[in-house]
Each structure stands twice: as C-alpha cells, then as structure tokens.
C-alpha positions as CSV (number, residue, x, y, z in Angstrom):
1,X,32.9,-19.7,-19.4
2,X,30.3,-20.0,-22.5
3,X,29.6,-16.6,-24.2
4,X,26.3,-15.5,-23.5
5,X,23.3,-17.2,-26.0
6,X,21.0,-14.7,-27.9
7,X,17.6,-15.9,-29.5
8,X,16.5,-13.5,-32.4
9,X,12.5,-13.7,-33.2
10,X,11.4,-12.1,-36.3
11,X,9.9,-12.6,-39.2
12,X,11.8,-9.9,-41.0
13,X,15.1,-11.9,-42.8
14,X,16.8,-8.6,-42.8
15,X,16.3,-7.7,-39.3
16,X,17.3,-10.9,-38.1
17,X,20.7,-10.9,-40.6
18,X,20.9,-7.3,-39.2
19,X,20.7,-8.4,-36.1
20,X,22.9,-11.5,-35.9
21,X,25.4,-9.8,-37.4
22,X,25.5,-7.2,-34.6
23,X,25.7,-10.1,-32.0
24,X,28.2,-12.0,-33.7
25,X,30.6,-9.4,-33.2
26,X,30.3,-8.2,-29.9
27,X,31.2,-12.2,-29.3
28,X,27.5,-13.3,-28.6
29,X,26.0,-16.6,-29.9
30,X,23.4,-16.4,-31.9
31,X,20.4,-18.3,-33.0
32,X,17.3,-17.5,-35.2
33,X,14.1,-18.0,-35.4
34,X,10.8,-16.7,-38.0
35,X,7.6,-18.0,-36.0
36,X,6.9,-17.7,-32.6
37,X,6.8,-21.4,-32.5
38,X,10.2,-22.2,-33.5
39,X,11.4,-19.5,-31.1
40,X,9.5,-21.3,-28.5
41,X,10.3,-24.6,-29.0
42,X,14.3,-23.0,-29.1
43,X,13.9,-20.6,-26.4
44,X,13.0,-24.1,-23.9
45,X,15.5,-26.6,-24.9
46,X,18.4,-24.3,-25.9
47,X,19.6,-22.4,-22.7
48,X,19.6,-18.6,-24.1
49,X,20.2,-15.7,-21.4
50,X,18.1,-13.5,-23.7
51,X,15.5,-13.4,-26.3
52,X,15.1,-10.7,-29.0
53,X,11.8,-10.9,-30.7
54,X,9.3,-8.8,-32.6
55,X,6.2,-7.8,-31.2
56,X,3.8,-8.6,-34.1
57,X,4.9,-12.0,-35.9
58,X,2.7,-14.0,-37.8
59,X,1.3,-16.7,-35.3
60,X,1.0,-14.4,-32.0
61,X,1.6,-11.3,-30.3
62,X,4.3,-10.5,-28.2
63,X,2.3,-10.6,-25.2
64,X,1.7,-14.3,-25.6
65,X,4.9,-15.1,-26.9
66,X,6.7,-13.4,-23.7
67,X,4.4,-15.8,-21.6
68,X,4.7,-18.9,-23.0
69,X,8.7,-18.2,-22.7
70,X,8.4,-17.4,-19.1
71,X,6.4,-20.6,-18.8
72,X,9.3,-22.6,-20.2
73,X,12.7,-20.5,-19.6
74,X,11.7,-18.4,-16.5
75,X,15.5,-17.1,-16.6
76,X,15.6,-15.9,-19.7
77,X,15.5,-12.0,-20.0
78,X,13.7,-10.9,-23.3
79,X,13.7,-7.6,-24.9
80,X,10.6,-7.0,-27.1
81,X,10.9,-4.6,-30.6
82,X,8.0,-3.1,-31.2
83,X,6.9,-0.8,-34.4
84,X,4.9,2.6,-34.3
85,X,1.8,2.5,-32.2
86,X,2.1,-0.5,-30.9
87,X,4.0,1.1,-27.5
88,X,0.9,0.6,-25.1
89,X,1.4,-3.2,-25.9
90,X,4.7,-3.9,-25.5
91,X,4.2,-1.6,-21.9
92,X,1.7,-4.7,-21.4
93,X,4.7,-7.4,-22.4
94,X,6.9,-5.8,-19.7
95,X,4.0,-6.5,-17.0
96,X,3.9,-10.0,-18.3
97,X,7.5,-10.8,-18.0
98,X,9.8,-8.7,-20.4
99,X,12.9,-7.3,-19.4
100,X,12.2,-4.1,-22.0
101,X,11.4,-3.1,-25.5
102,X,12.9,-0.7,-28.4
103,X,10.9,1.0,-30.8
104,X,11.9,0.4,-34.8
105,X,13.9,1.7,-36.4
106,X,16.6,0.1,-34.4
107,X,19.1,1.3,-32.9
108,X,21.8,-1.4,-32.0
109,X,24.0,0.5,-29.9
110,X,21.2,1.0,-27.4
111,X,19.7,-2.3,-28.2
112,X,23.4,-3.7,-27.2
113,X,23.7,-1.8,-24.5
114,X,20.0,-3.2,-23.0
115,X,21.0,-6.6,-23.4
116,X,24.0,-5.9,-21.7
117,X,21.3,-4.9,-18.9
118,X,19.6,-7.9,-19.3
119,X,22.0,-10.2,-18.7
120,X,23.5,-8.4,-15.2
121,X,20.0,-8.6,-14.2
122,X,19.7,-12.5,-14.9
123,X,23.0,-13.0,-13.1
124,X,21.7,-11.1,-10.2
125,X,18.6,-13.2,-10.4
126,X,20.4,-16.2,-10.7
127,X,22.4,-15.0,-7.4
128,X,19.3,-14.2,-5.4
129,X,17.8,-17.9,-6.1
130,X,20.8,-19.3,-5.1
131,X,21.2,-17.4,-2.0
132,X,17.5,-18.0,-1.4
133,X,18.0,-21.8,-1.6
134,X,20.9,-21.8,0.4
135,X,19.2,-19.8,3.1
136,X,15.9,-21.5,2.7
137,X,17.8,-25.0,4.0
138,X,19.5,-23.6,7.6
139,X,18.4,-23.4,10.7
140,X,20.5,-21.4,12.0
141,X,23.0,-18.0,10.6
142,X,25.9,-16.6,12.2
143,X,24.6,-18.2,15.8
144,X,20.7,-17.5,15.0
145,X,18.6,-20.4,15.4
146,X,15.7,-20.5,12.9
147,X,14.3,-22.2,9.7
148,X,11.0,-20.3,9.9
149,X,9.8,-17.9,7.3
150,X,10.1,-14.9,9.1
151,X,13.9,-16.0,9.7
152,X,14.7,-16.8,6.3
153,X,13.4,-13.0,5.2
154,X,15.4,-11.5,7.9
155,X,18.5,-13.6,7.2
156,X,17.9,-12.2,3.4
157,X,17.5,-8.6,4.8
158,X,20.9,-9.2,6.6
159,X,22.7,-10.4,3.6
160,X,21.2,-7.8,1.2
161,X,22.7,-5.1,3.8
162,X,25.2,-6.2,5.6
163,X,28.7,-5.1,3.0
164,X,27.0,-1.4,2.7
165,X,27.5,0.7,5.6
166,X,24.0,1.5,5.7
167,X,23.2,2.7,9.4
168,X,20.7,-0.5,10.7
169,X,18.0,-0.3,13.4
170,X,16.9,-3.4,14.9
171,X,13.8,-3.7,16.4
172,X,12.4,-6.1,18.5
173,X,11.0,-7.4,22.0
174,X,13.4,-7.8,24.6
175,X,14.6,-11.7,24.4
176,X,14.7,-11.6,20.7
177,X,18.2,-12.0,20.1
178,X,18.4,-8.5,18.9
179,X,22.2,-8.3,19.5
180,X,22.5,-11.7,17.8
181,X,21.3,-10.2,14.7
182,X,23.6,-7.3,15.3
183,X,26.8,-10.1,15.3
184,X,25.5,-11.1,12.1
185,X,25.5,-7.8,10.4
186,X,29.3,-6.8,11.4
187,X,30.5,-10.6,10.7
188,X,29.1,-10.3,7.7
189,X,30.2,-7.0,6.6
190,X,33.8,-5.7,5.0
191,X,34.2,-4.6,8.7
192,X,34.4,-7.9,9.8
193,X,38.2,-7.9,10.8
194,X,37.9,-4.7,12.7
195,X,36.7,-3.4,16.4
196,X,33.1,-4.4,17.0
197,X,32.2,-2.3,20.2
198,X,29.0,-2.5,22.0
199,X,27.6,-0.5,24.3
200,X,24.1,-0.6,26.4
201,X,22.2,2.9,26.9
202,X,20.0,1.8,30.1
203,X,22.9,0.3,31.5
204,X,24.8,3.2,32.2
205,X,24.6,6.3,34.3
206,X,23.4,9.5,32.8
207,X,26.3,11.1,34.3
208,X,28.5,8.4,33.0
209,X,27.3,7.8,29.4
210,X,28.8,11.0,28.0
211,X,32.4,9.8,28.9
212,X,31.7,6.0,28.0
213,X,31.0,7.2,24.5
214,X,33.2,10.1,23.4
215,X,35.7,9.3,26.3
216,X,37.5,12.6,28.1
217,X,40.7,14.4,28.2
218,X,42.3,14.8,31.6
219,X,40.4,16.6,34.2
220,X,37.3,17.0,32.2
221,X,35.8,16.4,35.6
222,X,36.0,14.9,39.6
223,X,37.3,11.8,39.4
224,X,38.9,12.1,35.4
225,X,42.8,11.4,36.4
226,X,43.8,10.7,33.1
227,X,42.8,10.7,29.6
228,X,40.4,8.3,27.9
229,X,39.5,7.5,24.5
230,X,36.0,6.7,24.1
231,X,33.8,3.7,22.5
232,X,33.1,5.7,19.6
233,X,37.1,5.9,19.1
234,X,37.8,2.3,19.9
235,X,34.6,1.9,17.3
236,X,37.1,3.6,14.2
237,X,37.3,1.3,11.2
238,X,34.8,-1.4,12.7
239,X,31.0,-0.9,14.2
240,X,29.2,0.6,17.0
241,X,26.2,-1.0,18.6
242,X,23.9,1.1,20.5
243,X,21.5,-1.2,22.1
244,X,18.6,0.1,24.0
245,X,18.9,3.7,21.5
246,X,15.8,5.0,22.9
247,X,17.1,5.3,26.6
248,X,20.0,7.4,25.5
249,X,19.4,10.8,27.3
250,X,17.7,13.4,25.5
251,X,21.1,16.3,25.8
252,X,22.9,13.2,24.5
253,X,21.5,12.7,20.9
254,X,22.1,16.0,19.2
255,X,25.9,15.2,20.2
256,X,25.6,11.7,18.3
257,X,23.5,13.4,15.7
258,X,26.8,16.1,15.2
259,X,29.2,12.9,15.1
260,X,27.1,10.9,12.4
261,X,26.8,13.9,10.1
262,X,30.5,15.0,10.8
263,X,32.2,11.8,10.9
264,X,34.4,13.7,13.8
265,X,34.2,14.0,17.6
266,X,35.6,15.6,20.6
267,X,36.5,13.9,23.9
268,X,34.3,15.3,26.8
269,X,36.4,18.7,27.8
270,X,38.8,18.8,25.1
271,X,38.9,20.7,22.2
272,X,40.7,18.5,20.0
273,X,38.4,16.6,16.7
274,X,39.2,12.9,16.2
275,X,37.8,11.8,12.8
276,X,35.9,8.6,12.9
277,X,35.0,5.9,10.7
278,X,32.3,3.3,11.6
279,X,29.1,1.8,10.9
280,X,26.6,2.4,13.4
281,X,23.9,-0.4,14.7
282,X,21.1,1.0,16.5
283,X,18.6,-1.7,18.5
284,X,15.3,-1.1,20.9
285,X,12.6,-3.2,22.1
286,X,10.5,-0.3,22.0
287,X,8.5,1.1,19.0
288,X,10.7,3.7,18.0
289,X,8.2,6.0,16.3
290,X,5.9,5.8,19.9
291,X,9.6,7.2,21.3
292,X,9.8,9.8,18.9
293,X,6.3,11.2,19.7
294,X,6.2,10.4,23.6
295,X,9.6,13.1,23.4
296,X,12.1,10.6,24.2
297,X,13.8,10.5,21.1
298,X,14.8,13.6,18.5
299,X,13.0,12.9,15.2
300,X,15.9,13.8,13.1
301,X,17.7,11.5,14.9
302,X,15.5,8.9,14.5
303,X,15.4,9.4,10.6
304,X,19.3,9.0,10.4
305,X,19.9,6.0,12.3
306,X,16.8,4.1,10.5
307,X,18.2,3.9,6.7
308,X,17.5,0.2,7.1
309,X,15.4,-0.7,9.8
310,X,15.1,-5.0,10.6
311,X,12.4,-6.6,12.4
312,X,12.9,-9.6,14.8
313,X,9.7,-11.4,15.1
314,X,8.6,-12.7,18.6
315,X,9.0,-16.2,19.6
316,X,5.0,-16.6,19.8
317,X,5.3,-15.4,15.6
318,X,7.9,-18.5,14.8
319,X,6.4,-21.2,16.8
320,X,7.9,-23.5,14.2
321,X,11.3,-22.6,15.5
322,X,10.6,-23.7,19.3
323,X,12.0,-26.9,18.7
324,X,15.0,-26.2,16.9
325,X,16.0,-23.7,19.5
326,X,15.1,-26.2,22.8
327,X,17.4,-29.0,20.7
328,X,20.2,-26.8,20.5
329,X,19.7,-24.6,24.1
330,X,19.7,-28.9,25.0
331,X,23.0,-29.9,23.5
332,X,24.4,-27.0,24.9
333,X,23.8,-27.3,29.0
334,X,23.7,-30.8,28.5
335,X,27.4,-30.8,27.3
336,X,27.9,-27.3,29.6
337,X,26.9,-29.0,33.0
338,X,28.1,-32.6,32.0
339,X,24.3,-33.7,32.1
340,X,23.5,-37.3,30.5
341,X,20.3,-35.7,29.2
342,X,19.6,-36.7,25.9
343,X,15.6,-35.5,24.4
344,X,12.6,-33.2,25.6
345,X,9.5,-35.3,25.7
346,X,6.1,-35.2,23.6
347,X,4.6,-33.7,26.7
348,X,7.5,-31.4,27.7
349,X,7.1,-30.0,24.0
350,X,3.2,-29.6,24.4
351,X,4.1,-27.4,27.2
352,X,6.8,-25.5,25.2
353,X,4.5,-24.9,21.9
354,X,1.2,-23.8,24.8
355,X,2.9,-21.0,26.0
356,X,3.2,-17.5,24.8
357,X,6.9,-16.8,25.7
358,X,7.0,-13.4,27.2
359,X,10.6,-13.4,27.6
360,X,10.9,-14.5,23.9
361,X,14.4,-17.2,22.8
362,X,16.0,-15.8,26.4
363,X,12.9,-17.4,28.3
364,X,13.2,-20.6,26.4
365,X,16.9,-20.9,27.1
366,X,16.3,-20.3,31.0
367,X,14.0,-22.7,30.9
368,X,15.8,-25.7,29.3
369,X,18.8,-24.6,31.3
370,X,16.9,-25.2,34.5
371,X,15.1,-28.1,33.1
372,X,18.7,-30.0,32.2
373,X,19.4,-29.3,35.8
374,X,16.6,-30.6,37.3
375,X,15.5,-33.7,35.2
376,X,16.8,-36.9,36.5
377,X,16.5,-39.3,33.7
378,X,17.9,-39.1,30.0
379,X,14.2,-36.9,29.1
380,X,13.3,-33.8,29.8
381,X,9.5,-34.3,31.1
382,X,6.8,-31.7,31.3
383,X,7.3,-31.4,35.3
384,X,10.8,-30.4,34.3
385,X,10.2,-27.1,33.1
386,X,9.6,-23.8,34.9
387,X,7.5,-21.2,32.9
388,X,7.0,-17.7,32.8
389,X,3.6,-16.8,35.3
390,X,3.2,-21.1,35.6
391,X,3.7,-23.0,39.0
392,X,7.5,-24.3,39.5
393,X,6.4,-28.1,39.6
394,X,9.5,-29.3,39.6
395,X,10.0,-27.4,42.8
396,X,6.8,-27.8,43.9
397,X,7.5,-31.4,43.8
398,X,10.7,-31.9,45.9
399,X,10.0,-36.0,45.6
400,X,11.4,-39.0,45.6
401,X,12.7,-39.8,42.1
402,X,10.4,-43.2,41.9
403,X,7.7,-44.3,39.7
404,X,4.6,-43.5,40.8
405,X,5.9,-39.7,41.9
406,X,7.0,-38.8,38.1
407,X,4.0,-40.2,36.8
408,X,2.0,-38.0,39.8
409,X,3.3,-34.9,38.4
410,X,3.0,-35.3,34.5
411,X,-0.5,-35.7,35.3
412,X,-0.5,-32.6,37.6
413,X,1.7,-30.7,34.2
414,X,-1.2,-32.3,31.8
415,X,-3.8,-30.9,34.0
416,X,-2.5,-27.5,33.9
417,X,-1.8,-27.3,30.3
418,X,-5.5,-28.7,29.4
419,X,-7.0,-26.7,31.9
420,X,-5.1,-23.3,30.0
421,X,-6.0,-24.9,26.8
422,X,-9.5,-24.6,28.0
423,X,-9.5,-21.4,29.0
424,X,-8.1,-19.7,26.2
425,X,-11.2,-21.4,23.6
426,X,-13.4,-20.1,26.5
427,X,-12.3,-16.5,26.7
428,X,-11.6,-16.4,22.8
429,X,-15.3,-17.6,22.1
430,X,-16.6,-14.5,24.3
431,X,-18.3,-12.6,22.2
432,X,-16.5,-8.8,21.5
433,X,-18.5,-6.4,24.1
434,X,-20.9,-3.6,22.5
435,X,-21.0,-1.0,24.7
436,X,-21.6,-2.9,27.8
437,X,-20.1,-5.8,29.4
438,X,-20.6,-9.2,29.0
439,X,-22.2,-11.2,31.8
440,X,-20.1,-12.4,34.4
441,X,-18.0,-15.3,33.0
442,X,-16.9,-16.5,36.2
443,X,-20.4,-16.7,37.7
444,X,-21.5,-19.0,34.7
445,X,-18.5,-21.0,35.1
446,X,-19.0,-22.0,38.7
447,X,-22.5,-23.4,38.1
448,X,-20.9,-25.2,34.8
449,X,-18.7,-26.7,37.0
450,X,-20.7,-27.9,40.1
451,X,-23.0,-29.4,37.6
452,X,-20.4,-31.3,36.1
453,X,-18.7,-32.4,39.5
454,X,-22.2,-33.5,40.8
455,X,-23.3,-35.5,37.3
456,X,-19.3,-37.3,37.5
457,X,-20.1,-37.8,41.1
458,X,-23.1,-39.3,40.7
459,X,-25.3,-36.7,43.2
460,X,-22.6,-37.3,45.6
461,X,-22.1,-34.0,47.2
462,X,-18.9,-34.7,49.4
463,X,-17.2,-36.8,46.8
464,X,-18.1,-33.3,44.2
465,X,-16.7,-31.1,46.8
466,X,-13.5,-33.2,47.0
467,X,-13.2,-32.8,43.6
468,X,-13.7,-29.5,43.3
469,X,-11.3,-28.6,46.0
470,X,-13.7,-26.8,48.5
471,X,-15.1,-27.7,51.3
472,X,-18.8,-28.9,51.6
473,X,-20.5,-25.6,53.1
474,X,-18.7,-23.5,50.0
475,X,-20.2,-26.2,47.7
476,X,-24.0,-26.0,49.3
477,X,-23.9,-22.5,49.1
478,X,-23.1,-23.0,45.3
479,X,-25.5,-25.2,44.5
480,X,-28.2,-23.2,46.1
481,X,-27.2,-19.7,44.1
482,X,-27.4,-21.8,41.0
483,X,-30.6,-23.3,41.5
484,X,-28.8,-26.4,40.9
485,X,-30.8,-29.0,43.7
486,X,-32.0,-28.7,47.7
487,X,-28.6,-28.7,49.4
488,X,-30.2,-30.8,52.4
489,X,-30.6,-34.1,49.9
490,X,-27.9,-36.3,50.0
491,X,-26.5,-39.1,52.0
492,X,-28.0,-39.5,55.4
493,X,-29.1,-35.6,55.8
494,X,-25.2,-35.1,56.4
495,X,-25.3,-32.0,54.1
496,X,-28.0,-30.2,56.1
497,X,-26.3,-30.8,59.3
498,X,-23.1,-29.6,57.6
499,X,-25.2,-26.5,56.0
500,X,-26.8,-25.9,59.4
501,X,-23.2,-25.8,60.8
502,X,-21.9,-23.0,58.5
503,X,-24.6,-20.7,59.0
C-alpha cells in the first residue's frame, strides 16, 4: 500500500520547506503548493488524503479555499493554520468542511499527530460509504426483506452496533419481524458462534418464568425433582433475547436488574452465584416509555436495557417493500407446498399496496400463504387473497374454476378496493371538527347515492333499487326524506301500489 499523500498550501517558502521536511520523514509524500490556485488544481487531480494550508494566502481565504476543495476532493481531510486573531475564521473553515486548524507558531508534533487524526477519520469515512453502498443495493440482510430507506438506516444501525455488546431494545408493532432483527444482531456480532437463547415473557406462567430464567436447584419447589440450569446460564458466552420485556412481571425485574449490574446469578432456591457473560436483547411492541409510566416496567430498568434502542418501521411506513416481501413469501410456499404458481397479478398487488397491514410482514405472509393455496392458475389474482377485516372472496366464492366465474369475482375484488379507495378521499376530505360535530356523513351519502342510481337508471325506480341492493319500499322511503322526486311516479303507478303496500 501507497504512503499517505500530503498537500502543503502556503505562501511562506520556509514553512512549506519546514513543513515538507517534517513529512518526508515520518514517510509521507509530499507536495507543494504557493497559491490557492495551484493547490486546487493539485488537490483535484492528485489523490491527497490531506491538505495542509494557510489560512490567509494571497488569492483567497481559507474559507473559500476549504470549499472549493470539498467541491473537488470531498475525501480529502484538510487541516487549516491560522495566525493570531484570525481563530474565529478558521472556527468558520471547520463548519465549511475542515477537519481542524493549528494556530502559528507551529508546532509539528501536534500538527503530526492531527494529521494522523485525519487520516483515521477518512479511512472511516471511506468505510461508511462503502458500507453504505453495499447496504444501499440489498433487499434483504441476514433473512430481512427490505430495500426501503427506513431498512437501509436500520440495517446501518445493526451494523454500527452489532460487535459491541451494547444492551439493544427493539421496538416495534407486533408482525414486524422484531425477532428477525434480533438474529441479525447476534449473527452479526463476535458472539456469533455461541448459544443464542430466546425466550418470550407473555408466553410463560408467572409462576413459571422465575425458573425458565434463572433455572432452580433441587426442590426449590412442588414439582422441582432435580436441578435445572436456567436460560440465562445456557445464555453464558452468547445472547439473551427477551421478547415481549414489558410483560415480564413486576417482582421479576429488580432480579434481572441485580444480574445485569452483577454479571452473576442464583438458581431459584439455591444459594450458590453462577457468573454470567452475555449480551442481552430486549424487544416489545409496546411503547416502552408508556410502560414505564403506566407502572408496568421499573424505570431503572428500562434505562439499562435501552443503551441502544432500534426502531422497526410498520409495513404501512415501507410500502415500497410490499412487493419484495410478497415475491419472496411467493417463492417460498410455492416451492414449500409444490405449487406451480409463478407471479401476483397487477390487481392482486393493487389490493396488497390499498391495505394498511395491521398485522404488519406476518399478515402479508399469511396472506400469500393462503393465496398460493388457493389460486388455481400460474397468478395469484385479486380474489385469491384473504385480508385482514376484508370479505374472504375466495371463500366466498366456492366456484367452478371456469371463465366467466374468475372474471365474476375480480370484478367483485375491484369493486371492493374502489369502493375503499373512495371512502378513504371521502372521510379524509371531512373537514377536522371545531367543537361540534360534523353533519351526518352517512345521511348525505344516501341521497348522493339514490341520486346517482336514479340519473344511471334513467328515472327507473326498480332498476335503481336493484342496483342499490334494497328493496323498492326502502328506496321510496329514501327518495322521499331527500326530497329527491314523488315516490308514486314511475312506471305504471307500480311504485305507489308498492309504497301503499309497505305502509
């Protein structure tokens, strides 16, 4: 590898022979320049890690010199010497770009030592790019599907903790992939090659928890025939997930609290210590701060699991990641359940990207898994999926696989997605209630819509109740509350007699 490459501004020759000379022997190369327009046009053809110039040279100030060079050579690290007075400036240089400054008269030991500084920090800048770009062109890590920004930033978070054995708290809505991003962290840490133990807080018993965790000595209590060694044991030299932290019962934490600070344990009934080494992963789909003050979690707890605490964005926040993750849920239970089904449909995705996703990445796999099991050609359709709080119509359907019935329910599936699509402009272009409530949006809408069914039906009261999906009394009495027309007009005085009927 190259020795590093030092540019030297100045329009001093002595400081600059001074300078080069210091350089040379600490094994740097060294170029030279008197004008901030040499050192320019040198600093962006000639590769240099670092740039040592003068604040004050003939043609411009440092300030401009530092951005014209950040212009050309963004990677190169430059360390401004300024003279007496002129400190508030070169304070200015650093905002602009500049890695530091020295005030004359020099002194080279410190001024070697900074650009020592300066070139670990454009390795490590060097390193983060890299990662970046690396990161920035996946769509998935460690078994996390996602090329959306809010993945890339938590796929950076993981890598920029995972080797410490910083204690993590995920947090996210259940269906996240919380424990996913858990995997990451350990298979990504030094611990890799050791236990990775996992344990659920709401899954377990109260009574049961206790021993799961610390594990017990013989007779500790009914039922404990033998000794056990606990999760937190098995945990030693590896990691320990506590998913669902905020459920762990309240005369359980200051025990956990004692064993993070100590690094020790007991088993339940014994009075032997076990030391303990292991990194701990916390993970709630609650807000952990609402725990804290709703009493259901100690506050000094809280503080010492959160050193680092990760976000997982909702499904309905990376919508751009909906198809990446319904491609790859489809390769797998196509391959899983030997299904010849190949693609997911324009209008099977117009379905996926309408809905909110309550359950969040876990919804969306249910829902491809079921739809590989239901559809019947090589295409997942729109009538092929079953959403959260939407009717089942492929079960609904029940049909014979022909034609005419598949192309009967896409049109049903279209219906329903326009018809929500509707709905949501409607509700979001309600104006925001000032003290009292708007008017009743559903009375409005049912004149809106027997208008509309009686102008597409031409005046045609039975044809507009068949459309509607009511029956001809329901629709008179309509159009009378909404002044929309005299209910007895229409074909043959059949609507009066029907009217005349109801009441």
């Amino acid at each position: 590898m190259s020795n590093p490459r030092v540019l030297v501004i100045d329009d001093d020759a002595s400081m600059l022979e001074l300078a080069r000379f210091h350089l040379l022997d600490r094994g740097y190369e060294v170029a030279v320049a008197q004008t901030g327009a040499e050192g320019l046009e040198q600093a962006a053809g000639g590769g240099y890690q670092v740039v040592l110039s003068d604040f004050s040279l003939p043609d411009m100030d440092g300030i401009e010199l530092v951005k014209h060079i950040k212009d050309a050579a963004p990677d190169t690290e430059i360390i401004m010497v300024t003279g007496y007075g002129s400190v508030a400036k070169a304070v200015e240089a650093t905002k602009a770009g500049a890695f530091y400054f020295v005030e004359k008269p020099v002194d080279f030991d410190e001024l070697l030592l900074l650009i020592e500084k300066a070139l670990e920090r454009g390795v490590q800048t060097a390193e983060i790019r890299r990662l970046r770009d690396r990161l920035s062109s996946r769509t998935s890590y460690y078994n996390i599907i996602g090329s959306s920004k809010a993945m890339q930033n938590l796929y950076e978070m993981i890598e920029s903790v995972a080797e410490s054995d910083a204690n993590i708290l995920i947090v996210g809505e259940s269906g996240t992939g919380k424990e996913l991003i858990a995997n990451a962290i350990h298979f990504r840490s030094r611990r890799s090659r050791r236990p990775f133990v996992k344990i659920n807080c709401a899954a377990l018993p109260k009574d049961l928890i206790e021993s799961e965790l610390f594990g017990h000595v013989k007779g500790a209590f009914t039922g404990a025939a033998s000794e056990k060694a606990g999760l937190i044991g098995q945990a030693d030299g590896g990691s320990l997930l506590l998913d669902e932290i905020t459920e762990m019962p309240l005369e359980l934490q200051p025990k956990l609290l004692r064993v993070l600070q100590d690094r020790a344990y007991r088993r339940l009934g014994g009075d032997r210590v076990f030391p303990v080494d292991f990194r701990l992963i916390t993970a709630t789909n609650r807000d952990p701060r609402q725990a804290v003050t709703d009493g259901n979690m100690r506050e000094d707890l809280f503080y010492r699991i959160n050193t680092i605490e990760l976000r997982v964005p909702p499904l309905r926040e990376r919508e751009e990641d909906i198809q990446h993750l319904a491609e790859h849920f489809l390769r797998t239970f196509a391959e899983k359940y030997q299904r010849n089904v190949r693609s997911i449909s324009q209008s099977a995705y117009a379905r996926l990207f309408s809905h909110r996703w309550p359950g969040n990445v876990r919804e969306l796999q249910n829902a491809v898994e079921r739809a590989v099991l239901l559809c019947r050609t090589e295409f997942i359709e729109a009538s092929d999926l079953q959403l959260e709080g939407e009717a089942s119509l492929a079960a609904e359907s029940r049909i014979p696989d022909n034609a005419a019935s598949r192309a009967n329910a896409d049109a049903v599936s279209g219906a329903d997605l326009a018809l929500a699509d509707l709905a949501r402009r409607i509700v979001e272009g309600l104006p925001v209630p000032a003290g009292e409530m708007n008017d009743d949006i559903f009375k409005t809408l049912e004149g809106v819509l027997v208008d509309a069914a009686l102008e597409r039906t031409q005046g045609n009261k039975q044809a507009a109740a068949q459309l509607l999906g009511v029956y001809r009394p329901r629709l008179y009495s309509m159009i009378r509350k909404h002044n929309l027309g005299e209910a007895g007009e229409g074909e043959d005085g059949e609507e009066r007699e029907m009217t005349e009927q109801a009441n």
